[in-house]
N, CA, C and O of each residue as an XYZ file, in Angstrom:
784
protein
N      70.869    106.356    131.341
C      71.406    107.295    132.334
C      71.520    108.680    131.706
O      72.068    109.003    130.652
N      70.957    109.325    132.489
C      71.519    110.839    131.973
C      72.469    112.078    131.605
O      73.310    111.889    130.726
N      72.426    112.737    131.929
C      73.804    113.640    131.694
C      73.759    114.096    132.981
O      74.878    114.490    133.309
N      72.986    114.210    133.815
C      73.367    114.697    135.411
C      74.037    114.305    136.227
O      74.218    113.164    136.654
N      74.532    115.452    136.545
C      75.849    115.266    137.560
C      75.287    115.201    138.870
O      74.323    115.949    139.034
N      75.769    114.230    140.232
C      75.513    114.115    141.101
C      75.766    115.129    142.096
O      76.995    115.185    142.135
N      75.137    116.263    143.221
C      74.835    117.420    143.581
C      76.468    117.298    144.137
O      77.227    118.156    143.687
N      77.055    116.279    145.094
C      78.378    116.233    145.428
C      79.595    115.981    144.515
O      80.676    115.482    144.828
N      79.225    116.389    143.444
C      79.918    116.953    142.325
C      79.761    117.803    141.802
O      80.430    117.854    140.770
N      79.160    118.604    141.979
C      78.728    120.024    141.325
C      80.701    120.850    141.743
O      81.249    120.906    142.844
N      81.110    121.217    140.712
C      82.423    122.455    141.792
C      81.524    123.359    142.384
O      81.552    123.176    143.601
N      80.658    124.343    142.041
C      80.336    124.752    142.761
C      79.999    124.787    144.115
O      80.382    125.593    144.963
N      78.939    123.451    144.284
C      78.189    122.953    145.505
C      79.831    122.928    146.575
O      80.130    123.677    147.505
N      80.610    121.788    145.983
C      81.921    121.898    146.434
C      83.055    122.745    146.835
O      83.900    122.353    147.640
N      83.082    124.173    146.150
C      83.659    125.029    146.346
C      82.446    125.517    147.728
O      83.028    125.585    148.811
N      81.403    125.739    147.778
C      80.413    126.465    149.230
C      80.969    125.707    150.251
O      81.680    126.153    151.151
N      80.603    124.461    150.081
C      80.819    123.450    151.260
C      82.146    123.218    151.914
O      82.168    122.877    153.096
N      83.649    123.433    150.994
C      84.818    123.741    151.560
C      84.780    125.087    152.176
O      84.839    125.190    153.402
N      84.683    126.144    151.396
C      84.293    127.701    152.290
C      83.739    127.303    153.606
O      84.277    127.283    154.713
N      82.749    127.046    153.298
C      81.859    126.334    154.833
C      82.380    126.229    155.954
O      82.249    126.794    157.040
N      83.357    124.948    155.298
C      83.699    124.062    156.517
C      84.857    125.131    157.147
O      84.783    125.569    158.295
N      85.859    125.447    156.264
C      86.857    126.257    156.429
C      86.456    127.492    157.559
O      86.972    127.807    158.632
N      85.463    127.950    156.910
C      84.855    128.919    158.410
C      84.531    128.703    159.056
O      84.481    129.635    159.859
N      83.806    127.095    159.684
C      83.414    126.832    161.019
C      84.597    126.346    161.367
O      84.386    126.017    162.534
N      86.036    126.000    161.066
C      87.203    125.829    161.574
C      87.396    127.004    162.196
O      87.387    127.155    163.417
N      87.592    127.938    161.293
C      88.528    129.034    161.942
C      87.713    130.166    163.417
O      88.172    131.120    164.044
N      86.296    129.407    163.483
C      85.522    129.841    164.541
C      85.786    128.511    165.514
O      85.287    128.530    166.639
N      86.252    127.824    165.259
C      86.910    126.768    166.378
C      85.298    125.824    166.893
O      85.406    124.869    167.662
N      84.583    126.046    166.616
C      83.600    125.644    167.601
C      82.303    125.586    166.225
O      82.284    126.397    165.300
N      81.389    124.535    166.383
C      80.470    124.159    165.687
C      79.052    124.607    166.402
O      78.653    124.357    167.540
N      78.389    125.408    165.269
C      76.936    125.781    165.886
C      75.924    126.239    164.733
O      76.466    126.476    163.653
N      74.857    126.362    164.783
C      73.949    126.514    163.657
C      74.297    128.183    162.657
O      74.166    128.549    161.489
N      74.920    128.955    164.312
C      75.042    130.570    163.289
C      76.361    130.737    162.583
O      76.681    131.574    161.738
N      77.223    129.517    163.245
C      78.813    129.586    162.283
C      78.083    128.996    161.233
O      77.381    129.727    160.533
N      78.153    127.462    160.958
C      77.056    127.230    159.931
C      76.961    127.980    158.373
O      77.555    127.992    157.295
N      75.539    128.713    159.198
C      74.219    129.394    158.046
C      75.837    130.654    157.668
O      76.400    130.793    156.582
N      76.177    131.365    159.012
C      77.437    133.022    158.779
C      78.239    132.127    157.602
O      78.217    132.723    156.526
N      78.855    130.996    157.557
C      79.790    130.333    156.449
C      79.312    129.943    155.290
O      80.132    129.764    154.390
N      77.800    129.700    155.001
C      77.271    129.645    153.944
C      77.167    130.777    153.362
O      77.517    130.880    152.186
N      76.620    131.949    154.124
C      76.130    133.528    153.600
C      77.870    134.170    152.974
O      78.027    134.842    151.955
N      78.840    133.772    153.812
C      79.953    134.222    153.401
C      80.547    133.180    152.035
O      80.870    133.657    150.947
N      80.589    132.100    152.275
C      81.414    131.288    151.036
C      79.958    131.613    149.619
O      80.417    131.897    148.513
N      78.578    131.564    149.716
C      78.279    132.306    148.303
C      79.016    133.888    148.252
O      79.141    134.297    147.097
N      79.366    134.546    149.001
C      79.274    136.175    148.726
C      80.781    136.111    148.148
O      81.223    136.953    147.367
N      81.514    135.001    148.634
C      83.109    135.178    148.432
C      83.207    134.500    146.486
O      83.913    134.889    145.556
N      82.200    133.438    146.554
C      82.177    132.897    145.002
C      81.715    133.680    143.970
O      82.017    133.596    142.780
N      80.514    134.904    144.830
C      80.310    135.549    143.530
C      80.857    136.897    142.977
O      80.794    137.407    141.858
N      81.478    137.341    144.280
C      82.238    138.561    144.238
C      83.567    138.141    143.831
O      84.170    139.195    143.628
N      84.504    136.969    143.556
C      85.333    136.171    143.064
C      85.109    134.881    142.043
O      85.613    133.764    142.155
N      84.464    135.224    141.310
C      84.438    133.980    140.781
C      85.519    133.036    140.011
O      86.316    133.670    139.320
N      85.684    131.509    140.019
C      87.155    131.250    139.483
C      86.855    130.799    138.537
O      85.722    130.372    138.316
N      88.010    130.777    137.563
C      87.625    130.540    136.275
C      87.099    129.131    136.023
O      86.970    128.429    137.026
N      86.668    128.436    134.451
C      86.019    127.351    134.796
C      87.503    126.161    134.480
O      88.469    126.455    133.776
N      87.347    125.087    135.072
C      88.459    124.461    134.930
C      87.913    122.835    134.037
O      86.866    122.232    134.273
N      88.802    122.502    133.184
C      88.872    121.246    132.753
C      89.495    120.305    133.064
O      90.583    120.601    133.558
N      89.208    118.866    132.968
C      90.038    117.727    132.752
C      89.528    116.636    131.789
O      88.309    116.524    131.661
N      90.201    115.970    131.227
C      90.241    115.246    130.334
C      90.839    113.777    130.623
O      90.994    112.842    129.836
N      91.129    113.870    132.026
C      91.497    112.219    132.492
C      91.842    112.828    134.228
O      92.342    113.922    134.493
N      91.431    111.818    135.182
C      91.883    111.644    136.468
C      93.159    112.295    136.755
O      93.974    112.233    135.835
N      93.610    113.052    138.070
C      94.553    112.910    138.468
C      94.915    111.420    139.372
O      93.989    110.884    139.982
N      96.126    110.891    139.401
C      96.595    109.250    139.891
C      96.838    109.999    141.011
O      97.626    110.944    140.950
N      95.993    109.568    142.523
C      97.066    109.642    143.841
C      98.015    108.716    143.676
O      98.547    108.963    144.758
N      98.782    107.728    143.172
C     100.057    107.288    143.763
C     100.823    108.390    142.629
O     101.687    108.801    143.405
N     100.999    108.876    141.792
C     101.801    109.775    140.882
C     102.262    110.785    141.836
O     103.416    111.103    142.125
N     100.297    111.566    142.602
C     100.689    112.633    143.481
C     101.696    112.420    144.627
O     102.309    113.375    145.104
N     101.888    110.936    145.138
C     102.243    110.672    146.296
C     103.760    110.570    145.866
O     104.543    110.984    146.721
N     104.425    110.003    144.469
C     105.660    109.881    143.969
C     106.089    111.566    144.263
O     107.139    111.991    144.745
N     104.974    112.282    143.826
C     105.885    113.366    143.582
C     106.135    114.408    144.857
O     106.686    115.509    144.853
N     105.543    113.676    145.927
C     105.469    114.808    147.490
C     106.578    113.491    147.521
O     107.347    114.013    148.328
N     107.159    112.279    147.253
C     107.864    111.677    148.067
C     109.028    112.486    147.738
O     109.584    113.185    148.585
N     109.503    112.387    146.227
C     110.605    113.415    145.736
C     111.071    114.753    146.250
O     112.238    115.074    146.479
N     109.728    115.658    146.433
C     109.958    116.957    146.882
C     110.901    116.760    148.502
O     111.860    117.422    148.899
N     110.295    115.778    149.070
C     110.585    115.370    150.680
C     111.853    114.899    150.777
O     112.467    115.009    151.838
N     112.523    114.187    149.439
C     113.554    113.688    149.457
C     115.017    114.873    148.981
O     116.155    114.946    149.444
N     114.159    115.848    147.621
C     114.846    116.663    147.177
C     114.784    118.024    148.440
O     115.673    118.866    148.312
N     113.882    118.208    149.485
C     114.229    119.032    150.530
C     115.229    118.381    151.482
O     116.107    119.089    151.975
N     115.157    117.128    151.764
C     116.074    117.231    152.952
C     117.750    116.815    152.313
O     118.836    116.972    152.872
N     117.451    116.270    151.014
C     118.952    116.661    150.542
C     119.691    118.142    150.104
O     120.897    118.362    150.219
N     118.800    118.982    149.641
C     119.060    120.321    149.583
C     119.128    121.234    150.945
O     119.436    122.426    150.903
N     118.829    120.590    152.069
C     118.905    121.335    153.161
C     120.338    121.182    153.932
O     121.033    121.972    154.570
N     120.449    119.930    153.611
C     122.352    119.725    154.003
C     123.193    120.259    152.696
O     124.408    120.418    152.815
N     122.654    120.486    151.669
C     124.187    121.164    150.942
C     123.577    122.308    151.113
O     124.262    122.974    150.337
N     122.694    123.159    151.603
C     122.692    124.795    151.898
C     123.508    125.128    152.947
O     124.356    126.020    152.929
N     123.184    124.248    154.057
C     123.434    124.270    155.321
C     125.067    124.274    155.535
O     125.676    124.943    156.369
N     125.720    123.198    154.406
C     127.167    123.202    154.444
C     127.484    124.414    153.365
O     128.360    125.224    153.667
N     126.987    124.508    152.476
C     127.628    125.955    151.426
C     127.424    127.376    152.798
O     127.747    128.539    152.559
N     126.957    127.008    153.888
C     126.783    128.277    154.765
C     127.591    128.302    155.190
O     128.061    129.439    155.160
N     128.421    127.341    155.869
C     129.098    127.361    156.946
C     130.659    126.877    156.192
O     131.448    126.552    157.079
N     131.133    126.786    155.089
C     131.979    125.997    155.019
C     132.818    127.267    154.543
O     132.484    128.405    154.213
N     134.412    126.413    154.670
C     135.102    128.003    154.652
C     135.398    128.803    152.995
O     135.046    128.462    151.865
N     135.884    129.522    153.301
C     136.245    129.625    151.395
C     135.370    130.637    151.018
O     134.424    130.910    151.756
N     135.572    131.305    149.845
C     134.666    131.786    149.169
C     133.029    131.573    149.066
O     132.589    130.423    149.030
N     131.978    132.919    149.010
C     131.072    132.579    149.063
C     130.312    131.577    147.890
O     130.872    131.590    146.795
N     129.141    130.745    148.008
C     128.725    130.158    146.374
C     128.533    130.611    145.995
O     127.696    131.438    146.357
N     129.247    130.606    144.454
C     128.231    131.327    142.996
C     126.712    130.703    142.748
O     126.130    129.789    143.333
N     126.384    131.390    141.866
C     124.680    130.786    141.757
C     124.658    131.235    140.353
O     125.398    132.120    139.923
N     123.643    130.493    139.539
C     123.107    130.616    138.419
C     121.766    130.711    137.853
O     121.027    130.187    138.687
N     120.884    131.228    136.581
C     119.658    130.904    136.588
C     119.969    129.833    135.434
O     120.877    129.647    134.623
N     118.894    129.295    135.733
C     118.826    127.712    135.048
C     117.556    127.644    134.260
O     116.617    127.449    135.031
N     117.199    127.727    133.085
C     116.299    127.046    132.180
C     115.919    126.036    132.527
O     116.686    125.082    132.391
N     114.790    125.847    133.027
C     113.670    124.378    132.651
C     112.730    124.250    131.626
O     111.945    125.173    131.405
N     112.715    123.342    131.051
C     111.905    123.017    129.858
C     110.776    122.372    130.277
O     110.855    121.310    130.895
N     109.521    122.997    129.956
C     108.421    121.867    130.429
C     107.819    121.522    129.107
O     107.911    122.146    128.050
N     107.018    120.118    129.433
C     106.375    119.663    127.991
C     105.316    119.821    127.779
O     104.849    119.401    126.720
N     104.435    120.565    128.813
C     103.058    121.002    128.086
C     102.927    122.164    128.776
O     103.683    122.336    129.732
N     101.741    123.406    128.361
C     101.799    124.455    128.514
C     100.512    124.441    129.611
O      99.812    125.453    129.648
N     100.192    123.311    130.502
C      99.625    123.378    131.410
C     100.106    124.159    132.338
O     101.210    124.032    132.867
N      98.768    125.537    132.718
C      98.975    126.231    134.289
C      99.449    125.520    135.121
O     100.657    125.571    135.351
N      98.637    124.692    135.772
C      98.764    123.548    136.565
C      99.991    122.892    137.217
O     100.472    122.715    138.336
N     100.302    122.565    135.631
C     101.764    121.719    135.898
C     102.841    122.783    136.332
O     103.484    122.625    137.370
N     103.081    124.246    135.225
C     104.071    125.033    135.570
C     104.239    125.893    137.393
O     105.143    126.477    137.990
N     102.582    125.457    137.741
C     102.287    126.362    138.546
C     102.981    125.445    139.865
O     103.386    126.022    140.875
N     103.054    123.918    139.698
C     102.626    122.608    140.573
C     104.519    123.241    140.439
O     104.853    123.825    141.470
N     105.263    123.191    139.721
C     106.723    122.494    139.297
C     106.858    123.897    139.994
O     107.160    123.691    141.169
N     106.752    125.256    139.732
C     107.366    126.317    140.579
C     107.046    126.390    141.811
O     107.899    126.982    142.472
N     105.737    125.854    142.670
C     106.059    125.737    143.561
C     106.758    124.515    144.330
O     107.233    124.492    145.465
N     106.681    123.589    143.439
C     107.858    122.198    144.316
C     109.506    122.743    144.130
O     110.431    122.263    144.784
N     109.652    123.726    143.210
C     111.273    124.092    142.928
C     111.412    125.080    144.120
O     112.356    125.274    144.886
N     110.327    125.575    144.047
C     110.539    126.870    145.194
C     110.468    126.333    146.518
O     110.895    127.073    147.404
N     109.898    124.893    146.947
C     110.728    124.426    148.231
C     111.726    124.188    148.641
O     112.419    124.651    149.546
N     111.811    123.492    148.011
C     113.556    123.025    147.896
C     114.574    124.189    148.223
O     114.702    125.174    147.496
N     115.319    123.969    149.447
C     115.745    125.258    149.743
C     117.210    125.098    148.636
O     117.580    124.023    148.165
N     117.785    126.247    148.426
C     118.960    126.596    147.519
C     118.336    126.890    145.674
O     119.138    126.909    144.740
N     117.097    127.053    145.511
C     116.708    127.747    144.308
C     115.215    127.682    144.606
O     114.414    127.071    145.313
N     115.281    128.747    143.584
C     113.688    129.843    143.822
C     113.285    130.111    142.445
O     114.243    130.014    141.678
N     112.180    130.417    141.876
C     111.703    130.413    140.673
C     111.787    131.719    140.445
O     110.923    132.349    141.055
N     112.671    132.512    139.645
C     112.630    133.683    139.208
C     111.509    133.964    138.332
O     110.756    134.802    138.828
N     111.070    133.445    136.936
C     110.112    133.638    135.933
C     109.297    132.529    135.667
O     109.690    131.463    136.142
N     108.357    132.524    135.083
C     107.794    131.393    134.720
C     107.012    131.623    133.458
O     106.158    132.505    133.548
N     107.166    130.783    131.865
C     106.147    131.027    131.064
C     105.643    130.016    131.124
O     106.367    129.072    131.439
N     104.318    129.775    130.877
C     103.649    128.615    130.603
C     102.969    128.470    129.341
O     102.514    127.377    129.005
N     102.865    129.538    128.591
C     102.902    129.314    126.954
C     104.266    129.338    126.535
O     104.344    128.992    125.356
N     105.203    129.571    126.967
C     106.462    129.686    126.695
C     106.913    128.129    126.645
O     107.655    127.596    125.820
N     106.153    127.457    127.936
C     107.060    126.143    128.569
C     108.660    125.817    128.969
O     109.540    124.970    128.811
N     108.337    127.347    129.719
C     110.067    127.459    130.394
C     109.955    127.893    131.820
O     109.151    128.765    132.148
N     110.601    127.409    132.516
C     110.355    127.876    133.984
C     112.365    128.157    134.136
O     113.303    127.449    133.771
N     112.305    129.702    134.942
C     114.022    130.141    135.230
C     114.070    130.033    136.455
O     113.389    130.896    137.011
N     114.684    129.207    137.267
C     115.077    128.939    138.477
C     116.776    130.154    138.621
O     117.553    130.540    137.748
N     116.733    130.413    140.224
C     118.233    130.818    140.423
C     118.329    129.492    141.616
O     117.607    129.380    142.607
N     119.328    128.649    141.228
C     119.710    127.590    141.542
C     121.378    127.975    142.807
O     122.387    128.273    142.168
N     121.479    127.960    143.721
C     122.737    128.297    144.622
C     123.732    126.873    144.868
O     123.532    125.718    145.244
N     125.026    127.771    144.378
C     125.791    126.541    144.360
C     125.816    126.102    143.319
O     126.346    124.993    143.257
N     125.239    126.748    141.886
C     125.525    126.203    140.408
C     126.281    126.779    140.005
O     126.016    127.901    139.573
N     127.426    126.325    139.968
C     128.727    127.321    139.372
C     129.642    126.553    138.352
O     130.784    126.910    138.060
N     129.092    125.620    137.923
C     129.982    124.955    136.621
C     128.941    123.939    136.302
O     127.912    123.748    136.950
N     129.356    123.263    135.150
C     128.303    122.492    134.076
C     127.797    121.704    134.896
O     126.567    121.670    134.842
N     128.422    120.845    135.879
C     128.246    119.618    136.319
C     126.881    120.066    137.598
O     125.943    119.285    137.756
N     126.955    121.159    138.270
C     125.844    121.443    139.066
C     124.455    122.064    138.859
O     123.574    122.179    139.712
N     124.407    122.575    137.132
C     123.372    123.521    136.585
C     122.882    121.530    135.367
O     121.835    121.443    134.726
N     123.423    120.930    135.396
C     123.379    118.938    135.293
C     122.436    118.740    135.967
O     121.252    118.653    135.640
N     123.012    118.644    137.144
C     122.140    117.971    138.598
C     121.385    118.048    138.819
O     120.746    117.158    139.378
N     120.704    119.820    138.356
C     120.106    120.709    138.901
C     119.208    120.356    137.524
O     118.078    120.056    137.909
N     119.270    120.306    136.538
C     118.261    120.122    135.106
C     117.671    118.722    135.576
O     116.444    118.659    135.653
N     118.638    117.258    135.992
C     117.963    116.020    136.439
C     117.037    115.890    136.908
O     116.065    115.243    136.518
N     117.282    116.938    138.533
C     116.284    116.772    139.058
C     114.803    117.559    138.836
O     113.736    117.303    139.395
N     115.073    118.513    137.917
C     114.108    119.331    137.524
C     113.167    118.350    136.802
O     111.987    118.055    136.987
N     114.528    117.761    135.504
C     113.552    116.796    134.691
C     112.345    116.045    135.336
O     111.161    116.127    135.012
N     113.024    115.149    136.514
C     112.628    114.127    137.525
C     111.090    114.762    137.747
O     109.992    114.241    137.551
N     111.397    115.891    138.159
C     110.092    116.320    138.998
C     109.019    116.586    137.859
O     107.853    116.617    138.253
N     109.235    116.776    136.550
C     108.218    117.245    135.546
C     107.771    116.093    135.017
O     106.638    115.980    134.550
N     108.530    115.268    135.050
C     108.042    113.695    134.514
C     107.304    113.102    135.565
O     106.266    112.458    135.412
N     107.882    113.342    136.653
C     106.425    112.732    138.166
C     105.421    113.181    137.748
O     104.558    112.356    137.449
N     105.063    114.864    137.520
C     103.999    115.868    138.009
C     102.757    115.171    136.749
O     101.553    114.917    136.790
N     104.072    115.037    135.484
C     103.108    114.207    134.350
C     102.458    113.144    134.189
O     101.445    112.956    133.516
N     103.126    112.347    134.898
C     102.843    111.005    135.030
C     101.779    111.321    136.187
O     100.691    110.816    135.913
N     101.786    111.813    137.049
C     100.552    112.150    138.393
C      98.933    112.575    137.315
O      97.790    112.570    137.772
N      99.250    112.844    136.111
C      98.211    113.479    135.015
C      97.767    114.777    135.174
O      96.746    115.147    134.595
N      98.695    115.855    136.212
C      98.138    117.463    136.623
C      98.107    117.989    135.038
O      97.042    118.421    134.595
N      99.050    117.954    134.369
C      98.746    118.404    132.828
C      97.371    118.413    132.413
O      97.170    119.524    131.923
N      96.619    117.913    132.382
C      94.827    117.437    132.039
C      94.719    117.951    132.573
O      93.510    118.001    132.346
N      94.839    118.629    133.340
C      94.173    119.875    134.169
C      93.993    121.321    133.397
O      94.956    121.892    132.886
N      92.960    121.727    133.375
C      93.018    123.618    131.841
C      92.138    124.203    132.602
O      91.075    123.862    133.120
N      92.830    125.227    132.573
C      91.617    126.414    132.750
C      91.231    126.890    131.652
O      91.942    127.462    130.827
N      89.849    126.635    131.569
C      89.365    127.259    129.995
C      89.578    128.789    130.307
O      89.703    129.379    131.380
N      89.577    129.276    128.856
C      89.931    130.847    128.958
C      88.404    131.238    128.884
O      87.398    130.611    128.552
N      88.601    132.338    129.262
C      87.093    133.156    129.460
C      86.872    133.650    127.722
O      87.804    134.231    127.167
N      85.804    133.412    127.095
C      85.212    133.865    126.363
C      84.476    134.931    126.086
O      83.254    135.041    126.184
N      85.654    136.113    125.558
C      85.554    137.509    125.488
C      84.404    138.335    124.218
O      84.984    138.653    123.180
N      83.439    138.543    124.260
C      83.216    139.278    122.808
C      84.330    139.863    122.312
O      85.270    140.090    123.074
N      84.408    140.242    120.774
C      84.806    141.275    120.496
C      84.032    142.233    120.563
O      82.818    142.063    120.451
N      84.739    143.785    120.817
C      83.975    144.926    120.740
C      83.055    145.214    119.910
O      83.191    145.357    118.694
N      81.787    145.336    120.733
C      80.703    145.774    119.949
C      79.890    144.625    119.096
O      79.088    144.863    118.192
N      80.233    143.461    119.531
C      79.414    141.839    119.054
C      78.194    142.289    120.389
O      78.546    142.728    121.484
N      77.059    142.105    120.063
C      76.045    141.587    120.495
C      74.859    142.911    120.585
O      73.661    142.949    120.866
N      75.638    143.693    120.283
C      74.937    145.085    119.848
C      73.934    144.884    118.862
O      72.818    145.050    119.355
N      73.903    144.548    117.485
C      72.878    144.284    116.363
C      73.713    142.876    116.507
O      74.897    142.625    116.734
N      72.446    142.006    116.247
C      72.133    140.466    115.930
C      73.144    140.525    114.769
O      74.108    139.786    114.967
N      73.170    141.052    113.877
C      73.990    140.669    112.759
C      75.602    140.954    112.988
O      76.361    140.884    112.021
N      76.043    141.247    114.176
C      77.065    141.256    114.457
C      77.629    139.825    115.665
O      78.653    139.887    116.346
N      76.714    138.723    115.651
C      76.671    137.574    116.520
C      77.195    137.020    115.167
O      76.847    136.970    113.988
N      78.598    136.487    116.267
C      79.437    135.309    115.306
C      78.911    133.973    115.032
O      79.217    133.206    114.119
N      77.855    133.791    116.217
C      77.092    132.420    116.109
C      76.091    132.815    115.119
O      75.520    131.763    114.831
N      75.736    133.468    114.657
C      74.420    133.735    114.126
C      73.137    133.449    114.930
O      72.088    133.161    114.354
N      73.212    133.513    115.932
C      72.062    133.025    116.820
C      71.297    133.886    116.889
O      70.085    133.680    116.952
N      71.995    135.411    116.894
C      71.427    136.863    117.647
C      70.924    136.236    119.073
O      71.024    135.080    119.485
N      70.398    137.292    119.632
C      70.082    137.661    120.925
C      68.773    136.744    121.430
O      68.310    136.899    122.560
């Protein structure tokens, strides 16, 4: 067997063919000139945008993905009744805090996956995020003593150990491979030694 990849695996081929489809949606109606107009547009949009190249190194698990939309679903509609009562209840308004999360790998992916599942959850929002850092700062509402900025780390934990266990971590965007200034000018300045 060879090293070729099958054409419905290409990302590329895959990235046209979602564009595609996506534009004969939003023209509501199927015909040969939505079509060919969604092909001419999804190449012009890939090459005038191109995305970076991405890696993996093992499967993402749908039941991991599915643990972790069950959580988010569970951690929204429990966060929607203690917003809903910190609104209306009498007393002083809630204090709020920002909260440190620790993540364990410096996957985009994952930090990118975990700020936006924190940022549903109504009553905290992702203020910063490093992902070489492996810290994500939530302002968490209603964290006003140890025991709620606790709760609030649990469930954070919870959700970074799903997202891991789902395998989004294996997910990299390779970095773009920059010359240094003025490499490829004279052959003897090629780090490969290949020259030109």
């Amino acid at each position: 067997m060879t090293g070729r990849v099958a054409w419905w695996r290409r990302p590329r081929l895959l990235r046209v063919a979602w564009l595609t489809a996506v534009w004969v949606l939003l023209w509501g109606t199927f015909s040969w000139a939505n079509l060919l107009g969604g092909l001419v547009v999804a190449v012009a949009v890939l090459v005038a945008f191109p995305l970076p190249a991405v890696t993996s190194d093992g499967g993402l698990r749908p039941l991991g993905l599915l643990r972790v939309v069950l959580d988010v679903a569970r951690d929204l509609a429990v966060s929607s009744v203690q917003v809903a009562w910190q609104s209306v209840r009498p007393g002083p308004p809630p204090r709020s805090s920002i909260v440190a999360v620790e993540v364990p790998d410096d996957s985009e992916l994952l930090v990118a996956l975990l700020v936006e599942c924190l940022s549903l959850v109504p009553g905290s929002v992702v203020v910063e995020a490093d992902a070489a850092g492996r810290t994500v700062w939530a302002h968490v509402l209603g964290a006003d003593d140890t025991a709620a900025i606790a709760r609030f780390r649990r469930q954070s934990d919870r959700l970074v150990r799903d997202l891991v266990a789902a395998g989004v971590h294996r997910v990299r965007v390779e970095p773009e491979r920059v010359a240094p200034a003025g490499v490829g000018a004279d052959p003897r300045d090629d780090p490969d030694g290949s020259g030109p």
